[in-house]
BALOBA-1460 file (C-alpha; in Angstrom, 3 decimals):
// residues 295
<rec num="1" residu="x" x="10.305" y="6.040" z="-6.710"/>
<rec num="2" residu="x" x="6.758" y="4.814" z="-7.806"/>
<rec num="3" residu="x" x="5.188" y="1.652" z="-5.367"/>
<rec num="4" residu="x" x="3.154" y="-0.540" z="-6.817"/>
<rec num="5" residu="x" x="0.307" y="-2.468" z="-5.102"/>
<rec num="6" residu="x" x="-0.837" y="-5.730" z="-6.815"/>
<rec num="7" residu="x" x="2.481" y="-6.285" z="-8.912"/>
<rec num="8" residu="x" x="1.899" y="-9.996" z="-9.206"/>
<rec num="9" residu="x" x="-1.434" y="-9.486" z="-10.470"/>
<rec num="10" residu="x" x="-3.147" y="-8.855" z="-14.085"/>
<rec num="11" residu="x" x="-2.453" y="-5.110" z="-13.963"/>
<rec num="12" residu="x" x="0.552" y="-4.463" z="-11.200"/>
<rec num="13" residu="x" x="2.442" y="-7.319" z="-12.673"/>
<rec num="14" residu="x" x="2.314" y="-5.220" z="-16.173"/>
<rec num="15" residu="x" x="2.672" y="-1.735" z="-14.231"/>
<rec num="16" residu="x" x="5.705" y="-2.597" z="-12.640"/>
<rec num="17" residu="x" x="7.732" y="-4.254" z="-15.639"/>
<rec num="18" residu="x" x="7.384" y="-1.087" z="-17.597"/>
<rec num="19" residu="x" x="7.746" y="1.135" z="-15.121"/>
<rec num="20" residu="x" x="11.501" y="-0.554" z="-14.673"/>
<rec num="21" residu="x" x="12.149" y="-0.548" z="-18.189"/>
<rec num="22" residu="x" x="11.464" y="2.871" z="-18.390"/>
<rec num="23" residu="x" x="14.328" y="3.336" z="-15.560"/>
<rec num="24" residu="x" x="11.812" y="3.893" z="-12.261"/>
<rec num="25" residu="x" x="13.308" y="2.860" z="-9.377"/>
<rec num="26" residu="x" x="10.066" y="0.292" z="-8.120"/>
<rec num="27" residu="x" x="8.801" y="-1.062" z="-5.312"/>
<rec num="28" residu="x" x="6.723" y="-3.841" z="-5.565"/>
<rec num="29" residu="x" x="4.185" y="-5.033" z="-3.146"/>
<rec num="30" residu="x" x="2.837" y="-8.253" z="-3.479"/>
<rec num="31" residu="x" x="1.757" y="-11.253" z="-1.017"/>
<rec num="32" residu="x" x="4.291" y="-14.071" z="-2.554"/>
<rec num="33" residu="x" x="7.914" y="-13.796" z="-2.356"/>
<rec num="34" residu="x" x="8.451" y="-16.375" z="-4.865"/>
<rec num="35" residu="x" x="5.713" y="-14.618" z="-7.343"/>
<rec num="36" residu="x" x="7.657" y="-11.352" z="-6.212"/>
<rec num="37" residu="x" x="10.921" y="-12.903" z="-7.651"/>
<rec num="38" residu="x" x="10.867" y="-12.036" z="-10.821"/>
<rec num="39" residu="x" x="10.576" y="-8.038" z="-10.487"/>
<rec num="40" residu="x" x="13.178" y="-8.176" z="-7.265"/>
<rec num="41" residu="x" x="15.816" y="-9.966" z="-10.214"/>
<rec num="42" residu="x" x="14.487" y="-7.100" z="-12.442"/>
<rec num="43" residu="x" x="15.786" y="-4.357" z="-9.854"/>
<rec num="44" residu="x" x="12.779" y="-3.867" z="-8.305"/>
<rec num="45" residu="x" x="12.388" y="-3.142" z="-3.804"/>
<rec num="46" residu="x" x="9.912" y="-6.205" z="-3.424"/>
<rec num="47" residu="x" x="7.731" y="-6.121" z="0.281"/>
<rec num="48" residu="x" x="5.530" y="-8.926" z="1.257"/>
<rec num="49" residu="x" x="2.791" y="-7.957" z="3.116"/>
<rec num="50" residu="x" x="-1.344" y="-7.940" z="3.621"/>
<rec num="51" residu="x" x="-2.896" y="-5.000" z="1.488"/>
<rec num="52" residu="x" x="-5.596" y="-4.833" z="4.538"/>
<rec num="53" residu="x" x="-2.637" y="-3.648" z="6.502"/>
<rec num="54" residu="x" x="-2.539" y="-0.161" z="6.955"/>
<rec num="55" residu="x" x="1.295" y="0.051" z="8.747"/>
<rec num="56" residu="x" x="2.480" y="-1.999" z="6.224"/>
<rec num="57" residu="x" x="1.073" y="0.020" z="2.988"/>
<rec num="58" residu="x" x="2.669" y="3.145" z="5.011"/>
<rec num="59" residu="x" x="5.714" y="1.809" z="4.870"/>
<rec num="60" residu="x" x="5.637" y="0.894" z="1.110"/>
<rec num="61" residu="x" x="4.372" y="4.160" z="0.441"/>
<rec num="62" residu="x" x="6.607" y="6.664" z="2.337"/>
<rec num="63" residu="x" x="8.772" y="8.271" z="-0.164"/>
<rec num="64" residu="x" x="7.147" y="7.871" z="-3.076"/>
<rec num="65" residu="x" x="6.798" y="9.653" z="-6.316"/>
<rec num="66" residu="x" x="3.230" y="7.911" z="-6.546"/>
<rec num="67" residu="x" x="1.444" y="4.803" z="-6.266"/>
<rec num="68" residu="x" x="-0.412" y="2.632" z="-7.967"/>
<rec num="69" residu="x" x="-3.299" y="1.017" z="-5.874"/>
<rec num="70" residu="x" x="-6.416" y="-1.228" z="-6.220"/>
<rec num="71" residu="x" x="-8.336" y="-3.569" z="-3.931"/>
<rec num="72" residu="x" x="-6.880" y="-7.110" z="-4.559"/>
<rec num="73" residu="x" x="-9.689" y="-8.868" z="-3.164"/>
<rec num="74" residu="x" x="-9.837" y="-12.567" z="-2.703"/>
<rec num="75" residu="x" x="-13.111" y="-13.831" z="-4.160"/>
<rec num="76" residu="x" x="-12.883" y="-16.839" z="-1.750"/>
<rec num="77" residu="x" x="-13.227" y="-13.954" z="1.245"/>
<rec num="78" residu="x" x="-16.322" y="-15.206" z="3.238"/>
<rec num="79" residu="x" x="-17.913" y="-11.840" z="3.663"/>
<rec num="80" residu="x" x="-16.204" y="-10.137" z="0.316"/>
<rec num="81" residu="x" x="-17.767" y="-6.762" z="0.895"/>
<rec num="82" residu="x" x="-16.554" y="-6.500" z="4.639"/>
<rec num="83" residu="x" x="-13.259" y="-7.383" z="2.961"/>
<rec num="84" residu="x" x="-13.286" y="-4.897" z="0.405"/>
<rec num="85" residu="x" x="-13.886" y="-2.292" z="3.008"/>
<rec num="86" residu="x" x="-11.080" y="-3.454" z="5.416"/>
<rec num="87" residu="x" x="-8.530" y="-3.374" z="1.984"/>
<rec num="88" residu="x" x="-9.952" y="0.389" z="1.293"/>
<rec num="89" residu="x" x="-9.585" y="1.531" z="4.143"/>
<rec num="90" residu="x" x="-6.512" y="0.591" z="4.804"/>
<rec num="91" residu="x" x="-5.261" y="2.232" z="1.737"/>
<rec num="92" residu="x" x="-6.841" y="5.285" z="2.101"/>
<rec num="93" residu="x" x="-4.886" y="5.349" z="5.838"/>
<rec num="94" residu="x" x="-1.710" y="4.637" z="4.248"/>
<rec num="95" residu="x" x="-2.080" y="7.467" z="1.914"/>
<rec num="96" residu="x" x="-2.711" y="9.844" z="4.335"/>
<rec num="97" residu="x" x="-0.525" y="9.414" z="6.409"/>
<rec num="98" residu="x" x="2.856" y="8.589" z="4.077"/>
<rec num="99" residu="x" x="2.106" y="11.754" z="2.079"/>
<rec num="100" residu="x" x="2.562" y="10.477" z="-1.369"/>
<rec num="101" residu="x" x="1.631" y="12.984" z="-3.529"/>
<rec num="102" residu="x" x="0.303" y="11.317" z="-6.526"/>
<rec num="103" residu="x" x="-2.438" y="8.417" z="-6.245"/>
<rec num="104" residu="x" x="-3.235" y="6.099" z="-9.381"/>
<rec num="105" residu="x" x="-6.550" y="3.867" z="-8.591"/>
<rec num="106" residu="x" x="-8.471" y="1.046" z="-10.442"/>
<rec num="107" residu="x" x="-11.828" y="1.731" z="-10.052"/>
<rec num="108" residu="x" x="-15.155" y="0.237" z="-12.763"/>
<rec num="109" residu="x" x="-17.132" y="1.871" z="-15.188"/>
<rec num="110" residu="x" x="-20.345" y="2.160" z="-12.638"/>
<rec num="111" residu="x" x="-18.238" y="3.627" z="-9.380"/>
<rec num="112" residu="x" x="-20.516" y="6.896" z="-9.644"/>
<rec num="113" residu="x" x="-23.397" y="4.643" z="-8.711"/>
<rec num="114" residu="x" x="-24.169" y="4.104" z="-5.014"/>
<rec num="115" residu="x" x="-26.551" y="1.176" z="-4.755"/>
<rec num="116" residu="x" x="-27.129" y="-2.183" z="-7.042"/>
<rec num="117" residu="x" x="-23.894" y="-2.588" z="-8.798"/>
<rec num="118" residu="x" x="-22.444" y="-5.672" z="-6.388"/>
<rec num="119" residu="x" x="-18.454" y="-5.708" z="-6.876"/>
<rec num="120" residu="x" x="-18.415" y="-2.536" z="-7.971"/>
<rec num="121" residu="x" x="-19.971" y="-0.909" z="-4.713"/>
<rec num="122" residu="x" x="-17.002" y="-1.560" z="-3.125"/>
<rec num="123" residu="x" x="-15.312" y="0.081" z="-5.705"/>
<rec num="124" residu="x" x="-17.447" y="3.322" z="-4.995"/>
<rec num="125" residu="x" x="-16.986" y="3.336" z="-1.321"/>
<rec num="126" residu="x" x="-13.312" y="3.279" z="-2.271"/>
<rec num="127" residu="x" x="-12.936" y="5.982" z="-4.453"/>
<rec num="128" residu="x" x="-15.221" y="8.259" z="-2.023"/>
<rec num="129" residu="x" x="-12.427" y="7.392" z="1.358"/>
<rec num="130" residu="x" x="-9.917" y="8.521" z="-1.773"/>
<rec num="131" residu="x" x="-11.015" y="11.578" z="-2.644"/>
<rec num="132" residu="x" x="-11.608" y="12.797" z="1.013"/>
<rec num="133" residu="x" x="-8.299" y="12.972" z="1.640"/>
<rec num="134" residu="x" x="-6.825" y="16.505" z="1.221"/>
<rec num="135" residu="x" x="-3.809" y="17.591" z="-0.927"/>
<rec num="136" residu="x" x="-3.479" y="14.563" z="-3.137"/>
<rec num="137" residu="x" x="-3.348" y="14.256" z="-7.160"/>
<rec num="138" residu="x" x="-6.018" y="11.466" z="-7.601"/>
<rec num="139" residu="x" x="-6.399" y="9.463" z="-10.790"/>
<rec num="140" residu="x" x="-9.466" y="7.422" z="-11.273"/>
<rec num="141" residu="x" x="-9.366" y="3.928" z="-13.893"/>
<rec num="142" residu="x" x="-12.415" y="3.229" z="-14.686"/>
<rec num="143" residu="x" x="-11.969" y="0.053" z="-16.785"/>
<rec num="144" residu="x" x="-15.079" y="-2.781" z="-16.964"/>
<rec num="145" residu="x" x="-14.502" y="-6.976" z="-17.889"/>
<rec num="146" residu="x" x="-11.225" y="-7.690" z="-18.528"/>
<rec num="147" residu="x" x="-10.500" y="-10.181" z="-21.479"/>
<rec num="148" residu="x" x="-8.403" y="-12.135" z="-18.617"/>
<rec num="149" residu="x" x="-11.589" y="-13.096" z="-17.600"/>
<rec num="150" residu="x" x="-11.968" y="-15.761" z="-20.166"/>
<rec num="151" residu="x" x="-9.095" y="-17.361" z="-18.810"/>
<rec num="152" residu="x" x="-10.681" y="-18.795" z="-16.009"/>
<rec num="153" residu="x" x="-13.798" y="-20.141" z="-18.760"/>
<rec num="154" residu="x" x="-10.652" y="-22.598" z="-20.345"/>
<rec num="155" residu="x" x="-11.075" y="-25.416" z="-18.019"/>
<rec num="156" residu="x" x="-15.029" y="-25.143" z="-18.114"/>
<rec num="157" residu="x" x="-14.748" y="-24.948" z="-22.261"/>
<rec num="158" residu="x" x="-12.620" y="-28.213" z="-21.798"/>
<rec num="159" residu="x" x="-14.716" y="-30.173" z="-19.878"/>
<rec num="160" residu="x" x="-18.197" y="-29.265" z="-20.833"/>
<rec num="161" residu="x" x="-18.100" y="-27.645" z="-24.469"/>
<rec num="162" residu="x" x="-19.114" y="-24.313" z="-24.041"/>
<rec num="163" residu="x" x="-18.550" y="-20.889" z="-22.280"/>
<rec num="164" residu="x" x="-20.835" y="-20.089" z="-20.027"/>
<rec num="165" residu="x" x="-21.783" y="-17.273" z="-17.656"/>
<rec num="166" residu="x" x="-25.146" y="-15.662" z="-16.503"/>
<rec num="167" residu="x" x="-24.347" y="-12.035" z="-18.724"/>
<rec num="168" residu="x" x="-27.226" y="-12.276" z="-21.107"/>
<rec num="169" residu="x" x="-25.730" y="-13.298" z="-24.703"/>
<rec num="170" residu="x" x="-26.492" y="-10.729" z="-26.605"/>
<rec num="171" residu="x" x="-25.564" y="-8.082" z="-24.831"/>
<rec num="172" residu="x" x="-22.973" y="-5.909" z="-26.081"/>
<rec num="173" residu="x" x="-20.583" y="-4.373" z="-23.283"/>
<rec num="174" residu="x" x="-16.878" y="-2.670" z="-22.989"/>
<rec num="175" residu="x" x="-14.139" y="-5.530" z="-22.612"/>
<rec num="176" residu="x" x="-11.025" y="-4.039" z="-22.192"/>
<rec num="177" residu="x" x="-7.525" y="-6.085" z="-21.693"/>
<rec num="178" residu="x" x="-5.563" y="-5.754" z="-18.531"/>
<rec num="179" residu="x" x="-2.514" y="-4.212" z="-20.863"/>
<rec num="180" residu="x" x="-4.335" y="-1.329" z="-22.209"/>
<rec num="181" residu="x" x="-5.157" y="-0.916" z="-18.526"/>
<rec num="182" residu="x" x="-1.205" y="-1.308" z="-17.344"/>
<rec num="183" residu="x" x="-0.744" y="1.309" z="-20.316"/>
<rec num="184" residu="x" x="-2.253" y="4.028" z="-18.937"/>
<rec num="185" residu="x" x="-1.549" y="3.631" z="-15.662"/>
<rec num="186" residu="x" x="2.494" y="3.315" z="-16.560"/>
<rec num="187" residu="x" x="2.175" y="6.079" z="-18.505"/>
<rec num="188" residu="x" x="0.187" y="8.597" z="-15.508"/>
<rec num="189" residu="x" x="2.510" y="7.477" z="-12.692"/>
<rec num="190" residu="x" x="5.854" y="8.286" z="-14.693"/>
<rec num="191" residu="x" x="4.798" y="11.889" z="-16.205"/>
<rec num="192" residu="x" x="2.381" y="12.856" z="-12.864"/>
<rec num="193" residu="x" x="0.969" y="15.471" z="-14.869"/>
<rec num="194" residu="x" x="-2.215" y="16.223" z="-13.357"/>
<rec num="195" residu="x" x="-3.956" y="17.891" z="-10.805"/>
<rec num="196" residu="x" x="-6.468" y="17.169" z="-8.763"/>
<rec num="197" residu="x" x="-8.810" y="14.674" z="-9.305"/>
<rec num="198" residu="x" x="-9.531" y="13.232" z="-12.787"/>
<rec num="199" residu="x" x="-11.529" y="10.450" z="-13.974"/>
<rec num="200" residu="x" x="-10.115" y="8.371" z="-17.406"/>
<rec num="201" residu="x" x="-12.664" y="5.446" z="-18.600"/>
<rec num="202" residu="x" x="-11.030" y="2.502" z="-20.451"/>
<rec num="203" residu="x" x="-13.392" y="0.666" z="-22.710"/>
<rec num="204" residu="x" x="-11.172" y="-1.199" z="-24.883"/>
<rec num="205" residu="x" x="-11.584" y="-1.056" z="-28.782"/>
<rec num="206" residu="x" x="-15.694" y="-1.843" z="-28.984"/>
<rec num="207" residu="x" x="-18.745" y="-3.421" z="-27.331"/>
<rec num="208" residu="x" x="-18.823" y="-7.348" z="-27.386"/>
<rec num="209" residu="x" x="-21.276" y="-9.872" z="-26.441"/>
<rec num="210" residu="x" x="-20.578" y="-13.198" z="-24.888"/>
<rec num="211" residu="x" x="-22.208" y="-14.717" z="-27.795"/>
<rec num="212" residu="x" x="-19.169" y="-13.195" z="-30.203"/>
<rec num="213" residu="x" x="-16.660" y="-13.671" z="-27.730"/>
<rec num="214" residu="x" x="-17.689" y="-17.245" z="-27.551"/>
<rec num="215" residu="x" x="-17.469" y="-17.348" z="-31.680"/>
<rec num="216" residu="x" x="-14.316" y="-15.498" z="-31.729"/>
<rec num="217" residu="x" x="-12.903" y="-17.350" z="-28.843"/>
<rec num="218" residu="x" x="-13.824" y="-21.084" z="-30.464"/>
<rec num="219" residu="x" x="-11.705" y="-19.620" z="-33.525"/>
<rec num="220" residu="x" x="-8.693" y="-19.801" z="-31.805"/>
<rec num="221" residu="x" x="-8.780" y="-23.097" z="-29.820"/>
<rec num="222" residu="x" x="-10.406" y="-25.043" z="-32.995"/>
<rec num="223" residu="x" x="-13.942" y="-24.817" z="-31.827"/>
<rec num="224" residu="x" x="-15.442" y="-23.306" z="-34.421"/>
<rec num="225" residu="x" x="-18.769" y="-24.087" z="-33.522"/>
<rec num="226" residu="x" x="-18.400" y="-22.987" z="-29.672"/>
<rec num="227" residu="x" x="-21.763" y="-21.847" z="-27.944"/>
<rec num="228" residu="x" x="-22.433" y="-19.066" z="-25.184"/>
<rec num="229" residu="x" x="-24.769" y="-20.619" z="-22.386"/>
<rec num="230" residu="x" x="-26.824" y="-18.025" z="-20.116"/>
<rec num="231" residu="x" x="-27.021" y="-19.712" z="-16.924"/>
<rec num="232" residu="x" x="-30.005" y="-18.837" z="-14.672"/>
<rec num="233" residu="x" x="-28.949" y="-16.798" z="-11.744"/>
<rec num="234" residu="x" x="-29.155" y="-19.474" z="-8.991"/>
<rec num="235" residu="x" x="-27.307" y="-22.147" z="-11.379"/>
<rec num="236" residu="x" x="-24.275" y="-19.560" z="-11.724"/>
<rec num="237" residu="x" x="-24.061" y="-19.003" z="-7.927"/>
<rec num="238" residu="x" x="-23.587" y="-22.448" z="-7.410"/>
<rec num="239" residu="x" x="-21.110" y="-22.996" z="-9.607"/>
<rec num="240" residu="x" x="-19.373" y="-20.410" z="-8.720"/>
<rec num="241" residu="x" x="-19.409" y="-21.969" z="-5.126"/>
<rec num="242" residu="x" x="-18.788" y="-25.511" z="-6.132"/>
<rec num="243" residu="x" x="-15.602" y="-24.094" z="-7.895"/>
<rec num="244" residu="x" x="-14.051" y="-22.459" z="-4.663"/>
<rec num="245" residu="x" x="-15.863" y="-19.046" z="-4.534"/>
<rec num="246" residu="x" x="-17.412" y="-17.326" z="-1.940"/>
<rec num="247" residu="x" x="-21.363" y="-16.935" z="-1.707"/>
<rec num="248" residu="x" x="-21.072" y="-13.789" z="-0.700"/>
<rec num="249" residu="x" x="-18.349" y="-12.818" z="-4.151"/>
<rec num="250" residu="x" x="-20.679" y="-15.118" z="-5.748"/>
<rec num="251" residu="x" x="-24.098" y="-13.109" z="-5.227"/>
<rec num="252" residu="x" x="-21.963" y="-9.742" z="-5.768"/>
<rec num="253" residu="x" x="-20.718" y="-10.561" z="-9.176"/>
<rec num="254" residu="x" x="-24.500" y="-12.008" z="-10.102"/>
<rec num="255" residu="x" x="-25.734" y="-8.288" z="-9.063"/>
<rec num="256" residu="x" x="-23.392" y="-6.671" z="-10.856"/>
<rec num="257" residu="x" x="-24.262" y="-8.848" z="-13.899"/>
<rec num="258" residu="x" x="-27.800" y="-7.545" z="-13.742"/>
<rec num="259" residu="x" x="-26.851" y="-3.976" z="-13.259"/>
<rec num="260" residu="x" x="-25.060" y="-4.393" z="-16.593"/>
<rec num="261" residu="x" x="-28.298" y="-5.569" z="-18.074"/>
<rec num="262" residu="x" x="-30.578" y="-2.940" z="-16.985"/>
<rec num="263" residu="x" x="-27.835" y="-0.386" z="-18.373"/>
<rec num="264" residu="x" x="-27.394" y="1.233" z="-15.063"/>
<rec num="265" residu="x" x="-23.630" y="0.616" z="-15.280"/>
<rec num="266" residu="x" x="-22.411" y="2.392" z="-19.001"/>
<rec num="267" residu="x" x="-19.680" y="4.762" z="-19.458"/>
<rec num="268" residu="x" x="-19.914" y="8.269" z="-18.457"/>
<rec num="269" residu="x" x="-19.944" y="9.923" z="-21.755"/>
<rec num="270" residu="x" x="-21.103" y="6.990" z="-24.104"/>
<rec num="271" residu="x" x="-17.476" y="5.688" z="-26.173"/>
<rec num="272" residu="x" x="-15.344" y="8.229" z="-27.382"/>
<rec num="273" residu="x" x="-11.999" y="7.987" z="-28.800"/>
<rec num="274" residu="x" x="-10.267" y="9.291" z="-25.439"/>
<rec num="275" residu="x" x="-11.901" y="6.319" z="-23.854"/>
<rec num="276" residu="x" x="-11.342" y="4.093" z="-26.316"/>
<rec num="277" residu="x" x="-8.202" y="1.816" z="-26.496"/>
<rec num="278" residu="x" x="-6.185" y="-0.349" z="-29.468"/>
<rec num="279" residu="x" x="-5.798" y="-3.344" z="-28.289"/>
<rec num="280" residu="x" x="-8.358" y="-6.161" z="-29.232"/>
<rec num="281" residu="x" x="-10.061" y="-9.045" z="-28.071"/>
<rec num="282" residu="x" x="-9.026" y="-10.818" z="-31.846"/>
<rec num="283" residu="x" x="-5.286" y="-10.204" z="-30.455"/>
<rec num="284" residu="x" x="-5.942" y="-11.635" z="-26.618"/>
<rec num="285" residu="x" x="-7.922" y="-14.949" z="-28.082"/>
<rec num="286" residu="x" x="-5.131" y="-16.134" z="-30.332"/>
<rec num="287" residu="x" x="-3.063" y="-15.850" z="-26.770"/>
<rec num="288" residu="x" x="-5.943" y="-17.743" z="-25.114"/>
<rec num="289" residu="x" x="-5.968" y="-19.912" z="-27.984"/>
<rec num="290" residu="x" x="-1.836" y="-20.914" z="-27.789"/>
<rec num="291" residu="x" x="-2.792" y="-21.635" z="-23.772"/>
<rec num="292" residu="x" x="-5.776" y="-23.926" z="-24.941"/>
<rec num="293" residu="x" x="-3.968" y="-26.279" z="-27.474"/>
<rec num="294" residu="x" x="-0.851" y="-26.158" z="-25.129"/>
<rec num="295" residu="x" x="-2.069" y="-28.011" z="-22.313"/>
């Protein structure tokens, strides 16, 4: 039996599904029961519960093959960091004590670094509490932006006529989508065929600025001549505010930005074809692009 954390979200959700058509037997941790429906009608054992709960993930856990965790934080937490610690640790305490042998974790591209990196601190701290606990197989995802990200741009690309974001527009960084992510992780917590502690990097089929993204992107939603516009640092923090966000997620995700632009945060090894995956940003637009013209 293989638990999976997160299984309404971008990557769980994915996990999950293929893990039950591959003939797992699946439980599914979530915090909906109606979002949770759909996986308990596929066969999956569905739990409701807090993933800052550290009696409840030792319940999920205990008896399982593996799981599959990450730190499903709200970006509308008021202090996000504080939250990302009490969601760690509570994980890490679950895993100790329930015994599971086998531990799949999404982690960043820029976890090895232990200052400057905003979200992805957290993400450090987390895979640190992980690997000091003794006698289990530990497997690190190191993905970086998501292509789901430009899901949440739609309404803003609606409204005002552009994408916009405070990445600078030229630069070229690993996108990877959330299925090449789901992939790999399906794939390590069916076979469990490591040892130890490994690290895998997912990077997604090349480099891509916002600038192209924006051009490929305005392709598919018949806005051709869609623009990228940089915002200023304090401009994007507000926005990200006025939409619902945090200031404390908000001034995170700016620092993280910047890390990104100094080139602290780059893949271990540069991109290789073990870290390199198939499935392209060309293929995930024309999906944005049915949502677009939809609504």
């Amino acid at each position: 039996m293989i638990t999976v954390m997160g299984a309404t979200g971008n990557t769980g959700s994915k996990i999950a599904s293929a893990l039950l058509r591959r003939g797992e037997q699946v439980r599914a941790l979530g915090r909906s029961q109606r979002r949770l429906q759909a996986l308990a009608g596929a066969g999956a054992d569905v739990r409701v519960g807090d993933a800052a709960d550290a009696a409840f993930l030792t319940e999920a856990f205990q008896g399982a093959d593996a799981v599959y965790t990450l730190l499903p934080t709200d970006q509308r937490a008021p202090d996000y960091r504080a939250r990302q610690m009490q969601e760690g640790e509570a994980i890490a305490e679950a895993i100790r004590a329930s015994g599971v042998p086998y531990v799949v974790a999404l982690s960043s591209i820029g976890a090895d670094m232990n200052e400057g990196t905003g979200v992805i601190l957290g993400l450090h701290a987390q895979e640190q509490r992980l690997r000091r606990i003794p006698d289990v197989n530990l497997l690190l995802l190191r993905p970086v932006s998501f292509f789901e990200n430009f899901l949440e741009s739609l309404e803003t690309i609606r409204h005002h006529g552009v994408l916009a974001d405070c990445v600078e527009a030229e630069l070229a960084i690993p996108m990877v989508g959330t299925r090449d992510i789901a992939a790999a992780a399906t794939e390590a917590l069916a076979r469990r065929d490591w040892q130890g502690e490994v690290v895998r990097e997912l990077l997604g089929p090349r480099d891509l600025s916002y600038s192209e993204a924006a051009r490929i992107l305005g392709a598919h939603i018949g806005k051709p001549d869609l623009a990228y516009m940089q915002m200023p640092p304090d401009e994007m923090e507000g926005a990200m505010v006025e939409a619902g966000l945090s200031s404390s997620f908000a001034r995170l995700y700016i620092e993280m930005v910047q890390s990104f632009s100094r080139g602290t945060v780059r893949p271990m090894n540069g991109r290789t074809p073990q870290n390199t995956t198939a499935f392209r940003f060309e293929d995930y637009a024309a999906e944005l692009g049915r949502i677009y013209l939809a609504a």
